[in-house]
C-alpha positions in Angstrom: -39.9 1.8 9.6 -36.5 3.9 8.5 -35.5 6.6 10.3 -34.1 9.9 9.0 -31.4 10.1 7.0 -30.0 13.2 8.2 -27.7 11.4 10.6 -24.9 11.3 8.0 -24.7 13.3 4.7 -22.2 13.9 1.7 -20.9 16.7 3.6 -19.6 13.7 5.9 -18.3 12.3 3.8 -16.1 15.1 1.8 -14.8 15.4 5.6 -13.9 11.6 6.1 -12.0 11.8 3.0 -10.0 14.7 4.3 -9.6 12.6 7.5 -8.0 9.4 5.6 -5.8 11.8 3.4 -2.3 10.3 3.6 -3.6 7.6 6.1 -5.6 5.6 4.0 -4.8 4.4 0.3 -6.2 6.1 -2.8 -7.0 2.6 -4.5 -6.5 2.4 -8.4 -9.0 1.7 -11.0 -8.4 -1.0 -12.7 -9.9 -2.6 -16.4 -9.9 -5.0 -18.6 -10.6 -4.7 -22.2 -11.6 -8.5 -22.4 -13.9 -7.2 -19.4 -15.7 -4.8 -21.5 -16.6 -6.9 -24.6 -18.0 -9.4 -22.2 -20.7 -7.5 -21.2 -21.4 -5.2 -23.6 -20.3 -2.0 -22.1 -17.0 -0.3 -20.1 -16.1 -1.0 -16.7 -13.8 0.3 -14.0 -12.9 -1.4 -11.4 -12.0 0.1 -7.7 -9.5 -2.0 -6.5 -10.3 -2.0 -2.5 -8.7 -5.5 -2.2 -5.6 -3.1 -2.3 -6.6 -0.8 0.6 -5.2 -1.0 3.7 -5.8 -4.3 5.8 -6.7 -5.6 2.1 -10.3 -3.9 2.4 -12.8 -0.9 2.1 -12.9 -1.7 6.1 -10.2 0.3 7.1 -11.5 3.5 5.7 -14.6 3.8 8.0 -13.0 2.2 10.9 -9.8 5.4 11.0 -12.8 7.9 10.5 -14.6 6.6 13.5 -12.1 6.0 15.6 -10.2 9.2 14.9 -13.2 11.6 16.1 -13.5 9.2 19.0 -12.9 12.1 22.6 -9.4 11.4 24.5 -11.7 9.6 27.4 -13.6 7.0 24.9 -9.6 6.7 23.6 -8.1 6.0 27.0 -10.9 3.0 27.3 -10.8 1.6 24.1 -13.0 0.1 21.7 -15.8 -3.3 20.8 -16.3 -4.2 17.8 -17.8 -7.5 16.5 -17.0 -8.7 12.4 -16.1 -11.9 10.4 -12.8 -10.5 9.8 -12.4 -7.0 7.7 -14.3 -4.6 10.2 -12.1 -6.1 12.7 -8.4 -5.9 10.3 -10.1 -2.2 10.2 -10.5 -1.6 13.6 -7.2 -3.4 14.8 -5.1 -1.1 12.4 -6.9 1.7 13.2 -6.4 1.5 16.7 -3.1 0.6 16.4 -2.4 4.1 14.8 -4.4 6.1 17.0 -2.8 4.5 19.9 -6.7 2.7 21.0 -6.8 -0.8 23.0 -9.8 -2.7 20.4 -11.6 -5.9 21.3 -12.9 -7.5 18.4 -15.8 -10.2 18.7 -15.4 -12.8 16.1 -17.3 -15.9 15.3 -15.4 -19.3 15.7 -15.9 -20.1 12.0 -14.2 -16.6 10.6 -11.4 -17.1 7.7 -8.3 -18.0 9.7 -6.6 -15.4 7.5 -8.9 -12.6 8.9 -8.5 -14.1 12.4 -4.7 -13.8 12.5 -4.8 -10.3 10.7 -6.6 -8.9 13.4 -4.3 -10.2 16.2 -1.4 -9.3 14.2 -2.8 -5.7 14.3 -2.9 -6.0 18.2 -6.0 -6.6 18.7 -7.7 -8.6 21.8 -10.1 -11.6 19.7 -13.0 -12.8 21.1 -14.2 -16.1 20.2 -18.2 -17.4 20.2 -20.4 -19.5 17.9 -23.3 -17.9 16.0 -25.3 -20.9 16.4 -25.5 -19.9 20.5 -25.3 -16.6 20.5 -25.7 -13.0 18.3 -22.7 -11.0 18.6 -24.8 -8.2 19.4 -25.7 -9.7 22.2 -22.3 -10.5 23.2 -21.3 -7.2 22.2 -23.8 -5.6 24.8 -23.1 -7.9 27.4 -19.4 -7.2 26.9 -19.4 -3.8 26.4 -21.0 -2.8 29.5 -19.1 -5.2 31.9 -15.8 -4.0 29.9 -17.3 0.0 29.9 -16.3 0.0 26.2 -18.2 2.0 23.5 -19.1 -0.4 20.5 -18.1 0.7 17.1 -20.2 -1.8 14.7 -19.2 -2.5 11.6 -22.0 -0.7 9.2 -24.7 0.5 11.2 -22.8 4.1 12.2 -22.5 7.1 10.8 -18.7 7.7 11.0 -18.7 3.9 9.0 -21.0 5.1 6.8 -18.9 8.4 5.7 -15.7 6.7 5.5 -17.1 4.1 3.4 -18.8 6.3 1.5 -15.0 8.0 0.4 -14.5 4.6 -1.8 -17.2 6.2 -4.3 -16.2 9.2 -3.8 -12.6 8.3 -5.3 -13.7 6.1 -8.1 -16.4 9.1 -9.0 -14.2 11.9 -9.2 -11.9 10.1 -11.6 -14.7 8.7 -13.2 -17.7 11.3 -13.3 -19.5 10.1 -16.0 -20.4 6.4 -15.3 -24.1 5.6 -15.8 -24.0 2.5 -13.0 -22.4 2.1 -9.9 -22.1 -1.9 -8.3 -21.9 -2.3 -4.5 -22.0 -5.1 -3.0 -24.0 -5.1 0.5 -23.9 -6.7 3.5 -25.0 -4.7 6.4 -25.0 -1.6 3.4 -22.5 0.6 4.9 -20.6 0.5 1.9 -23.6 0.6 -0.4 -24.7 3.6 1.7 -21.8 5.7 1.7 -21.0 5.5 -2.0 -24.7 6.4 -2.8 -24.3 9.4 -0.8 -21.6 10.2 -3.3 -23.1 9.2 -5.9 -26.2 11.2 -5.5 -24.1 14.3 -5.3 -21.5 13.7 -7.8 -23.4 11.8 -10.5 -27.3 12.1 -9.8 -27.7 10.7 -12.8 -25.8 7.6 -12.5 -28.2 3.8 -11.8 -26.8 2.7 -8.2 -27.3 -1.3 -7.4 -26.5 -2.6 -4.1 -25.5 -7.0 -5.0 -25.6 -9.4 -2.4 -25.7 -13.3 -2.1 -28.6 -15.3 -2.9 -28.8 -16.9 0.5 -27.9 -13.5 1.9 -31.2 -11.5 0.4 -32.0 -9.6 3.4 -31.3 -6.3 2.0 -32.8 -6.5 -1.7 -36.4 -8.3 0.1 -36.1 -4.7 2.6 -36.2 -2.7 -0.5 -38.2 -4.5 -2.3 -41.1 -4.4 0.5 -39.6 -1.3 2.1 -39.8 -3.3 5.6 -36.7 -4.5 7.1 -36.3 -8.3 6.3 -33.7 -10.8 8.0 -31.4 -13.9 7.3 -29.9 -15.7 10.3 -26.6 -17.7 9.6 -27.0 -17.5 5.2 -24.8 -20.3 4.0 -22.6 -18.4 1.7 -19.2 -18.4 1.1 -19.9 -14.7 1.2 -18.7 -14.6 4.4 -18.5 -10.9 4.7 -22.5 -10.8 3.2 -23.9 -12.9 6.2 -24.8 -9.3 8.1 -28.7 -10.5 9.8 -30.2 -7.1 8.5 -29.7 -3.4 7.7 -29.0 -1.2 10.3 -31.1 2.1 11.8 -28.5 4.5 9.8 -27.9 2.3 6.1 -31.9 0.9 6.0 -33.5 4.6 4.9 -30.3 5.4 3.0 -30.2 2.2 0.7 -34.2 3.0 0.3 -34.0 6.6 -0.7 -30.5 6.6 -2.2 -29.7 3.5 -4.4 -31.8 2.4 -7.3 -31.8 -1.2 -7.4 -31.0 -4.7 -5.6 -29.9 -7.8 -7.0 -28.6 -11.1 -6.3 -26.1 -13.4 -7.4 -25.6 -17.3 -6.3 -22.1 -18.6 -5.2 -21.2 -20.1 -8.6 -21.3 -16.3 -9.7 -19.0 -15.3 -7.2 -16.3 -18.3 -8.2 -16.5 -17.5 -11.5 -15.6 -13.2 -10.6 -13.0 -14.2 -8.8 -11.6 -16.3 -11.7 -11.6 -13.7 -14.2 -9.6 -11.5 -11.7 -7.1 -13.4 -11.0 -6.6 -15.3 -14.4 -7.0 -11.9 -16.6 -6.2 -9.2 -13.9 -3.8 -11.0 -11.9 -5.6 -10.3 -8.7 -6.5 -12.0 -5.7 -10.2 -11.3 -4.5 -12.2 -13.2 -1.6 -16.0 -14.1 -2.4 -17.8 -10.9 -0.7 -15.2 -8.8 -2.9 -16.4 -10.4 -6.3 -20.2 -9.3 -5.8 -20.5 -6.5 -7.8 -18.3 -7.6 -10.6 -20.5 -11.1 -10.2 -23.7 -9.1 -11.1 -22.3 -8.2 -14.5 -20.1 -11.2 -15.7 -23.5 -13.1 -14.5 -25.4 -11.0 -16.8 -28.1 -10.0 -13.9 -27.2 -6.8 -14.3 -27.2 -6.1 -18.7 -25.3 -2.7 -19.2 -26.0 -2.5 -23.3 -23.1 -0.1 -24.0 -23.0 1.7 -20.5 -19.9 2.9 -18.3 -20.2 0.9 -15.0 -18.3 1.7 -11.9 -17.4 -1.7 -9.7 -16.2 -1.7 -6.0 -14.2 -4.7 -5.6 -14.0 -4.9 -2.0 -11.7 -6.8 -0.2 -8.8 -9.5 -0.9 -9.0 -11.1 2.2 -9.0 -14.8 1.6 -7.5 -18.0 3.1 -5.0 -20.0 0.2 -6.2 -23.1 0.5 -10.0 -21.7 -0.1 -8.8 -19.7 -2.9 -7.2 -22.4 -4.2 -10.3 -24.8 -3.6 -13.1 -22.8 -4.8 -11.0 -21.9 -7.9 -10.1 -25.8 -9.0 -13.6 -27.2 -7.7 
């Protein structure tokens, strides 16, 4: 069953964003007026893909690592991701002067892969199909005496996450939706929190990948549900489960969940780079997916879109946008 959510509040996040002043980018919102006359409505786009490390990441990584004490400094920090947790982490620790250790699975986007070294951190390689990296993680972590920082399932994650709708909101108080996409919900959590306070009025809908349903069948049947391994070129959607922190917030705080298949997430990352000019990976088109899809109708409604991250290898760009 979900726990209480009073392990992280907006309050949290109003003091994350005071954290990441001047450390973290204050993304633009972008549009598109061919956007808007294809579905029906107006739409803003948050353009995280232009955050530092090229992701939302980086935002909720700084805030946890930054109230870290000067002991849990001195002995560094675990984390396990696919590749923009970890960019996060390893740039984070890099300006707070923290050793990280990032566990990453031996199929992560050779792009994220050589990010995160590039940021100084120490990669660990292993193959989901063998092990969880949670497992790994915990067997890691206590032979290496390192606290884990994961990447969703926190409430320092949660709150700096959570300063991405807190942004896009108070430039843009009156939108009626808010699209998130969701892996492990952090993100989806965090900007509902905002939401909620900001604009209690305004729809929030958490979008993942078909294959990757594990979140909207948990708040559809309000019991946690999980995917093992989805086969998604989502890659930053392929989270097992929600977490003990973002499972009660997604069910109290957003309003809806949809999905949207692969071809959907192709054809976002199309528009942005053909009419936008911008590079997006797969995960990062979600939310914009769920309109341009039409699963998500807004009938002459202001919509707010997170576009999450940018990070994507060229040659998959390249292929997925000439298949």
């Amino acid at each position: 069953m979900p726990t209480d959510t009073a392990a992280v509040s907006f309050a949290d996040v109003e003091a994350a964003a005071r954290r990441l002043n001047g450390i973290a980018h204050r993304t633009p919102v972008l549009s598109s007026q061919q956007l808007n006359d294809a579905v029906g409505g107006t739409v803003v786009l948050k353009a995280e893909h232009l955050q530092r490390t090229g992701a939302f990441k980086f935002r909720g990584a700084y805030n946890a690592l930054a109230q870290l004490s000067p002991e849990a400094r001195a002995r560094g920090v675990l984390t396990y991701s696919s590749g923009n947790h970890a960019q996060g982490i390893a740039l984070a620790g890099r300006e707070l002067g923290i050793a990280t250790t990032i566990i990453m699975p031996d199929n992560a986007p050779a792009t994220k892969r050589a990010a995160t070294e590039g940021y100084g951190a120490t990669v660990v390689s292993y193959d989901p199909e063998e092990t969880t990296r949670e497992d790994l993680a915990a067997e890691l972590a206590e032979a290496r005496g390192l606290p884990i920082i994961p990447p969703y399932d926190h409430p320092d994650i949660i709150a700096g996450q959570g300063t991405a709708g807190l942004e896009l909101l108070q430039e843009h108080p009156d939108l009626d939706v808010l699209l998130v996409c969701c892996g492990g919900g952090g993100l989806l959590s965090g900007c509902a929190l905002a939401a909620n306070a900001l604009a209690p009025g305004c729809h929030v809908i958490g979008v993942e990948p078909e294959a990757g349903n594990d979140a909207t069948r948990s708040f559809q049947t309000g019991t946690l549900q999980t995917v093992h391994n989805p086969d998604t070129i989502a890659d930053g959607a392929r989270t097992p489960y929600l977490g003990e922190h973002t499972f009660p917030l997604v069910l109290q705080l957003a309003d809806d969940m949809v999905t949207v298949p692969d071809a959907a997430l192709v054809d976002g990352m199309r528009f942005m780079a053909t009419r936008l000019k911008q590079v997006i990976e797969p995960t990062g088109a979600l939310a914009l997916a769920a309109l341009l899809s039409g699963t998500v109708a807004l009938n002459g409604r202001k919509a707010g879109v997170l576009i999450s991250g940018g990070n994507v290898d060229p040659a998959t760009f390249a292929r997925l946008l000439t298949a």
